[in-house]
C-alpha positions as a printed Julia matrix, in Angstrom:
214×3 Matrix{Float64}:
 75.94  117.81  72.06
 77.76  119.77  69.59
 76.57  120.4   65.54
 78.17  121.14  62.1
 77.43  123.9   60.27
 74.39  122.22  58.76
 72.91  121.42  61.54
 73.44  118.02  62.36
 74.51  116.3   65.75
 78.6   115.66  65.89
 78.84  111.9   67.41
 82.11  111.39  69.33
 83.26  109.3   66.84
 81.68  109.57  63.31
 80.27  106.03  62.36
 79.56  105.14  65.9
 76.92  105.56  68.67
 72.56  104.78  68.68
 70.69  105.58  65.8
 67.98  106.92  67.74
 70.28  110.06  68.19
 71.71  110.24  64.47
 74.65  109.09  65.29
 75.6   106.02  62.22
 73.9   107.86  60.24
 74.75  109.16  56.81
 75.93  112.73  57.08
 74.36  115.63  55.06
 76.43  116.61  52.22
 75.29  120.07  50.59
 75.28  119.82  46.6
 79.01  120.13  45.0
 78.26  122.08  42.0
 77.12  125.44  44.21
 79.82  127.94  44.22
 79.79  131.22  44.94
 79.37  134.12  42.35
 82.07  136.98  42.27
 81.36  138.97  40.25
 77.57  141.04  39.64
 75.97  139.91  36.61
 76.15  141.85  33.16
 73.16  143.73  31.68
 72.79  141.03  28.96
 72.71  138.23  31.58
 69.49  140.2   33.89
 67.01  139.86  31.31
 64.24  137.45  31.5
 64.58  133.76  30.01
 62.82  131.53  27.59
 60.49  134.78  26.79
 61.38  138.63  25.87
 63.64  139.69  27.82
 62.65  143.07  28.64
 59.75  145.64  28.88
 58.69  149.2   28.41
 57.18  150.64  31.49
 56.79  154.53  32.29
 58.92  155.36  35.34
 57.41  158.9   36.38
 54.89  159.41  38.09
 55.9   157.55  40.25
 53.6   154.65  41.09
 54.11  152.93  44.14
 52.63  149.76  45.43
 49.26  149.74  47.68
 48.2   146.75  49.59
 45.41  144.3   48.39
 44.96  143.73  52.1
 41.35  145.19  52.63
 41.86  146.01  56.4
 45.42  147.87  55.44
 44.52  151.57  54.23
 47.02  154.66  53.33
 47.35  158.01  54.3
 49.74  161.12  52.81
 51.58  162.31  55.38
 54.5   165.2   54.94
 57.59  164.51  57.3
 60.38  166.81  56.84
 63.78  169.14  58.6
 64.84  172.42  59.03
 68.28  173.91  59.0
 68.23  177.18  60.55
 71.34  179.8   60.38
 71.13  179.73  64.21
 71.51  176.27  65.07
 74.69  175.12  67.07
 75.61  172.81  64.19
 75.52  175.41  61.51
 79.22  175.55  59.9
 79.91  176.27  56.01
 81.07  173.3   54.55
 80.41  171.37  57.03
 77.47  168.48  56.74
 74.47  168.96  59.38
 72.64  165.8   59.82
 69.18  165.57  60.62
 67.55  162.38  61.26
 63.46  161.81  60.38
 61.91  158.75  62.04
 59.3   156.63  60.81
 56.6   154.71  63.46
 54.69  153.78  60.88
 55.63  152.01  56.91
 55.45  154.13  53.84
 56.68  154.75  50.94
 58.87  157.83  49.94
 56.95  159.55  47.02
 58.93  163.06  46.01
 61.42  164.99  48.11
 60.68  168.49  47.74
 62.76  171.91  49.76
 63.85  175.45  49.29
 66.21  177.34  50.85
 65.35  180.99  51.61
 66.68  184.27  53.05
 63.1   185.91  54.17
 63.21  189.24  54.41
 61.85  190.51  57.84
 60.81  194.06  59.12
 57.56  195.88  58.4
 57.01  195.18  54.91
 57.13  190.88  56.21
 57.98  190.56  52.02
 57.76  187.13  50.8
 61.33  185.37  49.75
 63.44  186.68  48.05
 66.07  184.27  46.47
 66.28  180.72  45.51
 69.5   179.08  47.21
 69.07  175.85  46.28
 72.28  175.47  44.53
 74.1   176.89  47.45
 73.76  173.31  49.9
 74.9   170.0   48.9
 71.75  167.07  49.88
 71.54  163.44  50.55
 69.53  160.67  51.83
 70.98  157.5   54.23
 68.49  154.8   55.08
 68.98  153.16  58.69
 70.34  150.2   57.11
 73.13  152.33  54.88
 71.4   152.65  51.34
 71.97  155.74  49.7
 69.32  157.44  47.92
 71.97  159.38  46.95
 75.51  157.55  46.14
 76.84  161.33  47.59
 75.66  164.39  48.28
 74.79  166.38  45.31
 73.19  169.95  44.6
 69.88  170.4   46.14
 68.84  171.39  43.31
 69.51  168.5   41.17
 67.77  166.33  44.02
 64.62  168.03  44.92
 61.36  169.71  44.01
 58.77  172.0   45.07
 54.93  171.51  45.83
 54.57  173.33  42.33
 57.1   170.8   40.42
 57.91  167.81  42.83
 60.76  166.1   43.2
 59.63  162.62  42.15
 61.48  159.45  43.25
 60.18  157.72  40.73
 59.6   154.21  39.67
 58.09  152.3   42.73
 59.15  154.77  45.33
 61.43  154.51  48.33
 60.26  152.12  51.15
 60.56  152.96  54.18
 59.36  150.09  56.98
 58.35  150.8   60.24
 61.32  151.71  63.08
 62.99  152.89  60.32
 64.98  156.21  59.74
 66.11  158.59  57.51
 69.41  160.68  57.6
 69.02  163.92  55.95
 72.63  165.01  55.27
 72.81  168.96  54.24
 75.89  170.8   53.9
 75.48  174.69  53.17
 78.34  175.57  50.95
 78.6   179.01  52.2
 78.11  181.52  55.45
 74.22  181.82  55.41
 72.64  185.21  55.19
 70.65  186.4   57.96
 67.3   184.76  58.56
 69.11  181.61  56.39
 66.43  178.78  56.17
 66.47  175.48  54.84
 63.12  173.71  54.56
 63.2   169.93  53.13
 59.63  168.09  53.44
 59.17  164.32  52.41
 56.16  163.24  50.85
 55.14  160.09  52.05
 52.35  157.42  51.64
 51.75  155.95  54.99
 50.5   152.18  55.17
 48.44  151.6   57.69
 46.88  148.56  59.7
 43.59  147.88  60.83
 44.31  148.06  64.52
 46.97  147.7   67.32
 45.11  144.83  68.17
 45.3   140.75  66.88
 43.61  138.14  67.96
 44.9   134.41  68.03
């Protein structure tokens, strides 16, 4: 038996054939006024109706959703990269991808990362420059969204644990299976000892169990 594209049985000829099977039938006809839109609506037409059309509301810190859900908890969990001056990938000018999977859903909070040129030998002195405007950094989601619409200056993009790098608003969700692509592009040869650090703050959601019943 063959269907249209809503759904319904194609008789051999329309008109004809047992009722029983829908053939004779009158045939679904989808609404005639439904067209497609375009073009993406204006700022003027996304405001609400019938009432004010829009709100105040703070956008940092950023204040993301937490289930009502009393057997779903949360958990802060850092996931993060490293680009190293050693790796295989390591060109100037060049992206590196790395890719950070998530088993579990959360929400992106703050993106925070410095890029250092530690200064080994006896002394083992702490870091001594910031090169965080020396590597472009952006975000992919496994589906294609951008955090970022292109890389931009780390610096512009991230924080530190002193000063994070909020996302803002609700956060960035990220659902379980999930990945993100880290894209980093050093623009420059590194310095010896060149490392790039980035670490994603992250509120895990979490289930009861592995385990249902029914």
């Amino acid at each position: 038996m063959k269907y249209d594209q809503f759904g319904n049985p194609i008789p051999p000829h329309y008109g004809q054939g047992h009722s029983s099977h829908g053939y004779g039938k009158p045939a679904f006809h989808p609404p005639t006024d439904i067209s497609p839109r375009l073009n993406m609506p204006t700022m003027n037409e996304l405001g609400g109706k019938n009432e004010v059309p829009w709100v105040r509301f703070p956008y940092f810190p950023t204040a993301p959703f937490y289930s009502t859900n009393p057997n779903v908890g949360t958990q802060t969990r850092f996931y993060g990269a490293t680009v190293l001056n050693t790796d295989s990938d390591y060109t100037a000018g060049t992206e590196l991808i790395r890719a950070v999977q998530f088993d579990i859903p959360c929400r992106l909070i703050a993106i925070n990362a410095q890029a250092v040129d530690p200064v080994t030998g006896a002394t083992n002195a702490a870091p001594t420059a910031d090169y965080n405007n020396n590597w472009l950094f952006r975000i992919e989601y496994t589906t294609g969204d951008r955090l970022m619409t292109a890389a931009r200056l780390a610096s512009t993009v991230v924080g530190s644990m002193e000063n994070p790098g909020e996302i803002g608003g609700l956060g960035y969700t990220i659902d379980q299976g999930a990945s993100l692509v880290l894209g980093i592009t050093p623009l420059a040869s590194a310095p010896a000892n060149f490392r790039i650090d980035i670490t994603l703050v992250c509120v895990e959601i979490r289930g009861a169990s592995n385990f249902t019943r029914g």
